[in-house]
Structures are given as structure tokens and as C-alpha cells.
CHARMM-style PDB file with segment names, atoms N, HN, CA, C and O in Angstrom:
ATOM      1  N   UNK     1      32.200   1.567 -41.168  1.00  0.00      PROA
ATOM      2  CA  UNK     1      31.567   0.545 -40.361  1.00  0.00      PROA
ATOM      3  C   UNK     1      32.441   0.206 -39.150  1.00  0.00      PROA
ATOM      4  O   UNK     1      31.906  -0.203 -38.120  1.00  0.00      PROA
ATOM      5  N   UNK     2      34.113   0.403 -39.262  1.00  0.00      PROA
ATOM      6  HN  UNK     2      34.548   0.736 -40.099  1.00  0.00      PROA
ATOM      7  CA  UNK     2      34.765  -0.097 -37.976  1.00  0.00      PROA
ATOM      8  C   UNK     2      34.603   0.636 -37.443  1.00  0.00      PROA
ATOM      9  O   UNK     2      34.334   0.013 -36.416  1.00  0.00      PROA
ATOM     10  N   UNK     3      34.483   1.892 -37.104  1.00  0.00      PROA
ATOM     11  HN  UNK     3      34.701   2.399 -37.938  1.00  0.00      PROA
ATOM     12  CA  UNK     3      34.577   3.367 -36.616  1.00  0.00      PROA
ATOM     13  C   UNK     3      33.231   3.150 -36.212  1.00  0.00      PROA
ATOM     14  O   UNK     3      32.989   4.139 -35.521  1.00  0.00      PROA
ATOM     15  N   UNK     4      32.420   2.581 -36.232  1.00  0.00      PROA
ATOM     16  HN  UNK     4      32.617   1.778 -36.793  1.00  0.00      PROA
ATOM     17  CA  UNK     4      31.314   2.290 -35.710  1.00  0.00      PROA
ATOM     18  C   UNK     4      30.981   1.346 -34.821  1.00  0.00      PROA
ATOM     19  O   UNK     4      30.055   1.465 -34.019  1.00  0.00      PROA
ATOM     20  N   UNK     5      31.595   0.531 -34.904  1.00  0.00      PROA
ATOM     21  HN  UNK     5      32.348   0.435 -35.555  1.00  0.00      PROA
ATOM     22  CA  UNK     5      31.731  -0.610 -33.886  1.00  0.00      PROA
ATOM     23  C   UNK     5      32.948  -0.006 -32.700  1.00  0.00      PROA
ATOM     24  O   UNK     5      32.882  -0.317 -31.510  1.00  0.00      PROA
ATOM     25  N   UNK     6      33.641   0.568 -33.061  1.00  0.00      PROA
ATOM     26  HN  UNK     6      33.695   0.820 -34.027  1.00  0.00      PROA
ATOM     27  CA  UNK     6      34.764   0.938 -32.165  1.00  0.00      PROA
ATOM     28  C   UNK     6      33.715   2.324 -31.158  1.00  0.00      PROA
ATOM     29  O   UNK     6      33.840   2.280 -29.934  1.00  0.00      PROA
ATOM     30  N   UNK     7      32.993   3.173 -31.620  1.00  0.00      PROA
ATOM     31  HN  UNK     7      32.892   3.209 -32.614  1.00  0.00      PROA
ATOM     32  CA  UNK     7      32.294   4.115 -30.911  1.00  0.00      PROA
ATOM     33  C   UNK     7      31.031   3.062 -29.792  1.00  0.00      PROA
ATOM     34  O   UNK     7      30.830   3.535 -28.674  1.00  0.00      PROA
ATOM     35  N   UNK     8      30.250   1.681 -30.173  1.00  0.00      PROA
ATOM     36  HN  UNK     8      30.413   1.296 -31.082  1.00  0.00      PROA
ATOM     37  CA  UNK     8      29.912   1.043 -29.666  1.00  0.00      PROA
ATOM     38  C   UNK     8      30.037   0.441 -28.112  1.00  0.00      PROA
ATOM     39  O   UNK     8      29.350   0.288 -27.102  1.00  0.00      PROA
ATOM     40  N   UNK     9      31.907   0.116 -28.814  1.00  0.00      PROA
ATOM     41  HN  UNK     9      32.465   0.241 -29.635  1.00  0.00      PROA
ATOM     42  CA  UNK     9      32.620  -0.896 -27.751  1.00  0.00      PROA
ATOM     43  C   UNK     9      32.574   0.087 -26.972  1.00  0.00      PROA
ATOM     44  O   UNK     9      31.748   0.069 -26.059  1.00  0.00      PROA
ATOM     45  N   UNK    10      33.318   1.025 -27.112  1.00  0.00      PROA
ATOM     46  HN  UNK    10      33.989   1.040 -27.853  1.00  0.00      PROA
ATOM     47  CA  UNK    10      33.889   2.212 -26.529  1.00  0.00      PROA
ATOM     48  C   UNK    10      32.470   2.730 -25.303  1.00  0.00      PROA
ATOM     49  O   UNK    10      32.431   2.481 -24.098  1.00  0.00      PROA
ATOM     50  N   UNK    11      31.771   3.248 -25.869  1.00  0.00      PROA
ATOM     51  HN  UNK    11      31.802   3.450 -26.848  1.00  0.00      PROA
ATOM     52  CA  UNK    11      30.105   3.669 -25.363  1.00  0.00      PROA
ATOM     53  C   UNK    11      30.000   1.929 -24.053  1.00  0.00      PROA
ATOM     54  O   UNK    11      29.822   2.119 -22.850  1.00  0.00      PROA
ATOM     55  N   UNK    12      30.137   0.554 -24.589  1.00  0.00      PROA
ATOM     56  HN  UNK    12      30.281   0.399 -25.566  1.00  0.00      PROA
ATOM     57  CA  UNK    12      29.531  -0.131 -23.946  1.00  0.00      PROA
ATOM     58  C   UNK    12      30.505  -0.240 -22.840  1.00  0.00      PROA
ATOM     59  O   UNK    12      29.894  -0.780 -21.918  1.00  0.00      PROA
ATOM     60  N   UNK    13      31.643  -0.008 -22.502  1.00  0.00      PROA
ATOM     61  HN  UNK    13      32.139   0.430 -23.251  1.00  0.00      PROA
ATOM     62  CA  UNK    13      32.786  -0.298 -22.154  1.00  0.00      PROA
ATOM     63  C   UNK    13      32.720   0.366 -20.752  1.00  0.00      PROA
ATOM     64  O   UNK    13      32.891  -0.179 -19.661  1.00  0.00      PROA
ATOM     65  N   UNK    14      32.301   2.261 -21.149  1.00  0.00      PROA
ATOM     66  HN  UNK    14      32.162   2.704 -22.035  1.00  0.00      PROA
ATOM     67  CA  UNK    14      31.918   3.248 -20.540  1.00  0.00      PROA
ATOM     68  C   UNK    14      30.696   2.991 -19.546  1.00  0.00      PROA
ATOM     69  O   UNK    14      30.523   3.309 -18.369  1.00  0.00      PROA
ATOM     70  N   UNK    15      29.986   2.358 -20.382  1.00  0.00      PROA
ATOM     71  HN  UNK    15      30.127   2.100 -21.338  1.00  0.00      PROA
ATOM     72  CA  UNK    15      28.733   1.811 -19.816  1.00  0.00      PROA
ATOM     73  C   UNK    15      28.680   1.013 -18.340  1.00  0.00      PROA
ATOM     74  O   UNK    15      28.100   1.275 -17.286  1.00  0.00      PROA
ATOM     75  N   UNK    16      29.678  -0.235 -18.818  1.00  0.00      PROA
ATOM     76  HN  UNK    16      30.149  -0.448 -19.674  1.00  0.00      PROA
ATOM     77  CA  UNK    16      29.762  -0.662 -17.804  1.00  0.00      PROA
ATOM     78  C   UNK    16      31.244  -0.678 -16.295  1.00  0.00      PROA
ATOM     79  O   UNK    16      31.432  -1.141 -15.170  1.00  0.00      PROA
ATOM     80  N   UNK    17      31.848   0.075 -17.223  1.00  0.00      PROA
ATOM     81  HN  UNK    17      31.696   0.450 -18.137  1.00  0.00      PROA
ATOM     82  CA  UNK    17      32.808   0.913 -15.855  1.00  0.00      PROA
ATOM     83  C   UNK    17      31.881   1.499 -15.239  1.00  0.00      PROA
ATOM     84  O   UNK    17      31.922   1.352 -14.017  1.00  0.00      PROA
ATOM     85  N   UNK    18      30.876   2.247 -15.731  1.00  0.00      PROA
ATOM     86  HN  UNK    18      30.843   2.367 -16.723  1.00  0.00      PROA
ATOM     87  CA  UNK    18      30.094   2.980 -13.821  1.00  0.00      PROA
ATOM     88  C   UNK    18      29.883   2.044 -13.043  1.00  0.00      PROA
ATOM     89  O   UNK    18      29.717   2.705 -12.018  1.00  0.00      PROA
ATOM     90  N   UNK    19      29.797   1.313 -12.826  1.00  0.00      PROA
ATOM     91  HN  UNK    19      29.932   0.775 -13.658  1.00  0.00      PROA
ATOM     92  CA  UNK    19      29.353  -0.190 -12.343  1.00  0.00      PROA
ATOM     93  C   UNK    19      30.306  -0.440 -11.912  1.00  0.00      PROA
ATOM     94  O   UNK    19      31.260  -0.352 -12.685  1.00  0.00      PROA
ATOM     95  N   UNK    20      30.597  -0.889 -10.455  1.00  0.00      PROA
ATOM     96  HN  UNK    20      29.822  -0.961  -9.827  1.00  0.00      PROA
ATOM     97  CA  UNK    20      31.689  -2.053 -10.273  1.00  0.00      PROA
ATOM     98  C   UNK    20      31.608  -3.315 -10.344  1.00  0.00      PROA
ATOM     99  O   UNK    20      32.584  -3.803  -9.773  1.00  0.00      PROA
ATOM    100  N   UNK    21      30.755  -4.288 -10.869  1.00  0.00      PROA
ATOM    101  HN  UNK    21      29.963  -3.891 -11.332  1.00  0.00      PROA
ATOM    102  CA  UNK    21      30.394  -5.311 -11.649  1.00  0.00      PROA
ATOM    103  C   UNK    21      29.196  -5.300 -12.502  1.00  0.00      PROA
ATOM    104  O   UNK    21      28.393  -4.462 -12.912  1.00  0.00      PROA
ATOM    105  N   UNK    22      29.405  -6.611 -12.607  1.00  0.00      PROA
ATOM    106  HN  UNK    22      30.057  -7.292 -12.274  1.00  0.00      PROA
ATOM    107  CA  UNK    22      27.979  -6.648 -13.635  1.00  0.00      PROA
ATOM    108  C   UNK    22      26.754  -6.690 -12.759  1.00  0.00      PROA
ATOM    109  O   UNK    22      25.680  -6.136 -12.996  1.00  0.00      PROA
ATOM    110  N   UNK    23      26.982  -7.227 -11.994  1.00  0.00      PROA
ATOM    111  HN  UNK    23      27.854  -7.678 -11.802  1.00  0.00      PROA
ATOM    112  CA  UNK    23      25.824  -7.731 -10.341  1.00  0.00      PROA
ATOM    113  C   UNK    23      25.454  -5.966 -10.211  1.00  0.00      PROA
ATOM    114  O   UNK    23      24.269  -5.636 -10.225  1.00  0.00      PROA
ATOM    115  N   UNK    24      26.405  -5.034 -10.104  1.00  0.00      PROA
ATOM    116  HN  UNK    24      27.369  -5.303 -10.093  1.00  0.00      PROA
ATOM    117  CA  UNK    24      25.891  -3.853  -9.843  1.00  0.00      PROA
ATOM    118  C   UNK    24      24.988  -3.153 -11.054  1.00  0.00      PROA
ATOM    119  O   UNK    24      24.388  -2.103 -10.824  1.00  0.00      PROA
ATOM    120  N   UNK    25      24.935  -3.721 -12.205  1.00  0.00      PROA
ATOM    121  HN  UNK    25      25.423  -4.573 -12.392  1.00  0.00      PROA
ATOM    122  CA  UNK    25      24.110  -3.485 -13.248  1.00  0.00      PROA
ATOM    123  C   UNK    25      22.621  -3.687 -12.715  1.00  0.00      PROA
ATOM    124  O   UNK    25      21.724  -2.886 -12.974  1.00  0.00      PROA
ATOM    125  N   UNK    26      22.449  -4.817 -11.958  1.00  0.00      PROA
ATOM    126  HN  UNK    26      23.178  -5.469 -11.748  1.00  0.00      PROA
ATOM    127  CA  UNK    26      21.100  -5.802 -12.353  1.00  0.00      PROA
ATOM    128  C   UNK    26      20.853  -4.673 -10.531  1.00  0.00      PROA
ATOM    129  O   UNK    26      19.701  -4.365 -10.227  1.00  0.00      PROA
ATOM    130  N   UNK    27      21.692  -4.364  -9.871  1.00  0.00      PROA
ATOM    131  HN  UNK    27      22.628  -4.615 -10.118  1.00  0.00      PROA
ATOM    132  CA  UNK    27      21.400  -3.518  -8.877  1.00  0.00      PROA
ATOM    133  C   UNK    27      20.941  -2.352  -9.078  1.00  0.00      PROA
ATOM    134  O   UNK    27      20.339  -1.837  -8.136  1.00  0.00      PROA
ATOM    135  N   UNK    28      21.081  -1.584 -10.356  1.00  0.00      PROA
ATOM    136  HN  UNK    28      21.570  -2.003 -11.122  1.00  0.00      PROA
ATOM    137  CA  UNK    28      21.005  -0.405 -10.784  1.00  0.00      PROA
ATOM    138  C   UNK    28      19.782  -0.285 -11.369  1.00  0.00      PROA
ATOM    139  O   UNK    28      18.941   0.601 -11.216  1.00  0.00      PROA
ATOM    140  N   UNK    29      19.758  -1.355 -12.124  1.00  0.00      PROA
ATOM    141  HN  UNK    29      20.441  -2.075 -12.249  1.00  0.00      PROA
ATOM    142  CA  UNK    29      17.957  -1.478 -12.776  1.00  0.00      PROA
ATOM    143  C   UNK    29      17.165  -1.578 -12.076  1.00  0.00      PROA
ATOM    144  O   UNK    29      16.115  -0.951 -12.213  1.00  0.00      PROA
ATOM    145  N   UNK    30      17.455  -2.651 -10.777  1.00  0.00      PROA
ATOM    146  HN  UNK    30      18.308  -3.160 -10.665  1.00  0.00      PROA
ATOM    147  CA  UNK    30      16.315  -2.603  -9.937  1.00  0.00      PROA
ATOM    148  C   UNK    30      15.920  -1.522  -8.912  1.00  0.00      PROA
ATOM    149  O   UNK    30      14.778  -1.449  -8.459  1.00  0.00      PROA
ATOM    150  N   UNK    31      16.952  -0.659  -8.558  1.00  0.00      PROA
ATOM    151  HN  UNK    31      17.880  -0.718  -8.926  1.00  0.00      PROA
ATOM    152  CA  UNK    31      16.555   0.402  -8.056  1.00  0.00      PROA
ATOM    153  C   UNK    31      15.709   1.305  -8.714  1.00  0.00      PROA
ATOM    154  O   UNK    31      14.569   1.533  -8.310  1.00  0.00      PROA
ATOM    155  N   UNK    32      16.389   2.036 -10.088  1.00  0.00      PROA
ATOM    156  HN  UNK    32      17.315   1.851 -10.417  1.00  0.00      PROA
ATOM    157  CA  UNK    32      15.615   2.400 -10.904  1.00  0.00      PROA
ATOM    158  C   UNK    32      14.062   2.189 -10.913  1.00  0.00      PROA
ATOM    159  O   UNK    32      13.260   3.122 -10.862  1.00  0.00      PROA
ATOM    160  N   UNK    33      13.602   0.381 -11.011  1.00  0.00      PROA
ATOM    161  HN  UNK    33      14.254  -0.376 -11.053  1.00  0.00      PROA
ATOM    162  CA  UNK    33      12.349   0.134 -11.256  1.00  0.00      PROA
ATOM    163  C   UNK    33      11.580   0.391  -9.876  1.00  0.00      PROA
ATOM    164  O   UNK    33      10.403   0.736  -9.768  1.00  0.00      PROA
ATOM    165  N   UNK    34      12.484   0.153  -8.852  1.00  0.00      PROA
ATOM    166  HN  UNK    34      13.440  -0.128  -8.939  1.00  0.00      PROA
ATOM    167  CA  UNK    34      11.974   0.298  -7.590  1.00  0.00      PROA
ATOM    168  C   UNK    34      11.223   1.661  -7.318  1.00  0.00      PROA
ATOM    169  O   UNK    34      10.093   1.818  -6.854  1.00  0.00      PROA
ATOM    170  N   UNK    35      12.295   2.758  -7.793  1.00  0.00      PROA
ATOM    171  HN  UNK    35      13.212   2.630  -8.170  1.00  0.00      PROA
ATOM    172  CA  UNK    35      12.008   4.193  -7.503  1.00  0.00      PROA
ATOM    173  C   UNK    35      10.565   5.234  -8.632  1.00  0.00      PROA
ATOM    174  O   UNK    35       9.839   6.213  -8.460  1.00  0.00      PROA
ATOM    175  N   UNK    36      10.879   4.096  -9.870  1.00  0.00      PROA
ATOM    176  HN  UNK    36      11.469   3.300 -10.010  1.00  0.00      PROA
ATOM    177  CA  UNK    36       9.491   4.029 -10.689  1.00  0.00      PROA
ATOM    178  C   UNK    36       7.786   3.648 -10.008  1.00  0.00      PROA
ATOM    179  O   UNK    36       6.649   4.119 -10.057  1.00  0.00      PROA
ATOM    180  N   UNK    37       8.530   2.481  -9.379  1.00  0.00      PROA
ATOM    181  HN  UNK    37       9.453   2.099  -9.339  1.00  0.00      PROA
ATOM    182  CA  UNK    37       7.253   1.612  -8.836  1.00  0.00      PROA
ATOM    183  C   UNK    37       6.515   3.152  -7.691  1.00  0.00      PROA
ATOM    184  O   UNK    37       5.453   3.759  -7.546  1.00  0.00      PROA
ATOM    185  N   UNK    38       7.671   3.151  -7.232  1.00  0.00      PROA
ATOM    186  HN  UNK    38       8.534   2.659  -7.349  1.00  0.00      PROA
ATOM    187  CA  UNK    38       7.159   4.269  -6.004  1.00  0.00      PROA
ATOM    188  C   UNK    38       6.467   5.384  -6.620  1.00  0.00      PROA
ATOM    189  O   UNK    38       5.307   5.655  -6.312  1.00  0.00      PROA
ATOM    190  N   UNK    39       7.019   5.932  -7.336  1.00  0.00      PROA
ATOM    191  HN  UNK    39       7.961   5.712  -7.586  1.00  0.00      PROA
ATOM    192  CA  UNK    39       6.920   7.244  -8.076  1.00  0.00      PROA
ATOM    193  C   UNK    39       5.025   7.025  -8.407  1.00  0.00      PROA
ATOM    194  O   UNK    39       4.187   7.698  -7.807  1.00  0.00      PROA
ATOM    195  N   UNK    40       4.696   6.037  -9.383  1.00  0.00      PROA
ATOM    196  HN  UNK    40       5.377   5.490  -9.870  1.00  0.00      PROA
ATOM    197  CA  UNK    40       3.567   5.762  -9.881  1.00  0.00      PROA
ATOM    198  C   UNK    40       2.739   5.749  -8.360  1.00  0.00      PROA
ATOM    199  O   UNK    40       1.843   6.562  -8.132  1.00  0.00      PROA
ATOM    200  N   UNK    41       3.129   4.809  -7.454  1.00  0.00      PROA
ATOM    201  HN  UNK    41       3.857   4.149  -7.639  1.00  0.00      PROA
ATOM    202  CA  UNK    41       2.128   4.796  -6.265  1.00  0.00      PROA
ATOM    203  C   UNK    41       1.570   5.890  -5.533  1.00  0.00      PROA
ATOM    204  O   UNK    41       0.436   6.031  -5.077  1.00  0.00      PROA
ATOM    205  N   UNK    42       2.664   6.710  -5.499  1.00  0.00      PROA
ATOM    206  HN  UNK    42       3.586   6.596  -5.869  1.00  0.00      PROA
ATOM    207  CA  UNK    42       2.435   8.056  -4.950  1.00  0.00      PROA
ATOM    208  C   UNK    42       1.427   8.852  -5.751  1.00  0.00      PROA
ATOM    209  O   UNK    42       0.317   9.238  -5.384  1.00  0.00      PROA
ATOM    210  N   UNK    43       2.005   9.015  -6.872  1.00  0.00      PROA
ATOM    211  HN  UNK    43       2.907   8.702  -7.170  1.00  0.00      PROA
ATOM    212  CA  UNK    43       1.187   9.455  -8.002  1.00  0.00      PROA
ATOM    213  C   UNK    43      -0.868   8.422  -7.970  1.00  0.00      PROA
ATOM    214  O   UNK    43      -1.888   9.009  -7.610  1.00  0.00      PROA
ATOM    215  N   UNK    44      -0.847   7.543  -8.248  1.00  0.00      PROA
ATOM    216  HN  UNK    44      -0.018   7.066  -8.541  1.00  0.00      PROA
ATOM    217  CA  UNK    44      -2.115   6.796  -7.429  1.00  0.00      PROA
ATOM    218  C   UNK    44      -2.776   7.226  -6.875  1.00  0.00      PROA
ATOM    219  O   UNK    44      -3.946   7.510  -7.133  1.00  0.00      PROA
ATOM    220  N   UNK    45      -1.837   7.472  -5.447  1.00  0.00      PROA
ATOM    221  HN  UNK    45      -0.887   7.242  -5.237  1.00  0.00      PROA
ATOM    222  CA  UNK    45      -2.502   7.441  -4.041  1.00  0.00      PROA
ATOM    223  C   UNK    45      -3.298   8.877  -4.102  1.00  0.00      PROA
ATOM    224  O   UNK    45      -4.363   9.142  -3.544  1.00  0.00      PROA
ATOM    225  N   UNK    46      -2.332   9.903  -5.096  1.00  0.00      PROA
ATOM    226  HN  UNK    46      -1.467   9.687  -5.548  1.00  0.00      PROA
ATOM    227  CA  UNK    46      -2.605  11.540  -5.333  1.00  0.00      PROA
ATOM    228  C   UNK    46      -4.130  11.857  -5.741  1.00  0.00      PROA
ATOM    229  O   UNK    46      -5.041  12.618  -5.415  1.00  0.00      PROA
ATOM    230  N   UNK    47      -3.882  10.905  -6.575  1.00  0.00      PROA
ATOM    231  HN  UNK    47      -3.142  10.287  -6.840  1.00  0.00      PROA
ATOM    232  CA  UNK    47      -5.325  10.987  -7.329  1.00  0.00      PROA
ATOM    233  C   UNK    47      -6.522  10.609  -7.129  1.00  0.00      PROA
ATOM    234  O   UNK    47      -7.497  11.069  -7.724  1.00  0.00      PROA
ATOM    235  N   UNK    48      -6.556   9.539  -6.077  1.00  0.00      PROA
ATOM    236  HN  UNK    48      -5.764   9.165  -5.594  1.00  0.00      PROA
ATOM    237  CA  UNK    48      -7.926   8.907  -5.478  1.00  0.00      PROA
ATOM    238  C   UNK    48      -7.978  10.079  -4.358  1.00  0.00      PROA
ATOM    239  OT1 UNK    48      -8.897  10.110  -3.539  1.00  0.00      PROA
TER     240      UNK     48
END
């Protein structure tokens, strides 16, 4: 079970070093959703 929590920390730790803050987290998602949003519209626009 510690060896499990330690692969966690470790994984979340990793996680958020790509990031140079946490602010760049909530930057990262929203691009993401941004580039989703687009993706679908295009996709939309394809089809009508």
C-alpha cells in the first residue's frame, strides 16, 4: 500500500512540474477545451 501511494505522489508531482504553476494547469485545460470546442465546430460546419 506505501509503494502505492509513493508511485501516486511521485506520478502527481511529475504531473505538475510540466506546469510552471498551478495557474498554468487551469491554462492547460482551457486550451485543451478550447482546441476541442474548435475541433467539434469544424467538424459541424463539415457536415451541414
Amino acid at each position: 500500500m506505501k509503494l502505492r501511494y509513493t508511485i501516486l505522489t511521485a506520478v502527481t508531482l511529475l504531473a505538475c512540474a510540466s506546469c510552471n504553476t498551478l495557474r498554468g494547469v487551469g491554462k492547460d485545460v482551457q486550451s485543451v477545451g478550447s482546441d476541442i470546442n474548435s475541433a467539434a465546430s469544424a467538424t459541424s460546419d463539415a457536415l451541414q
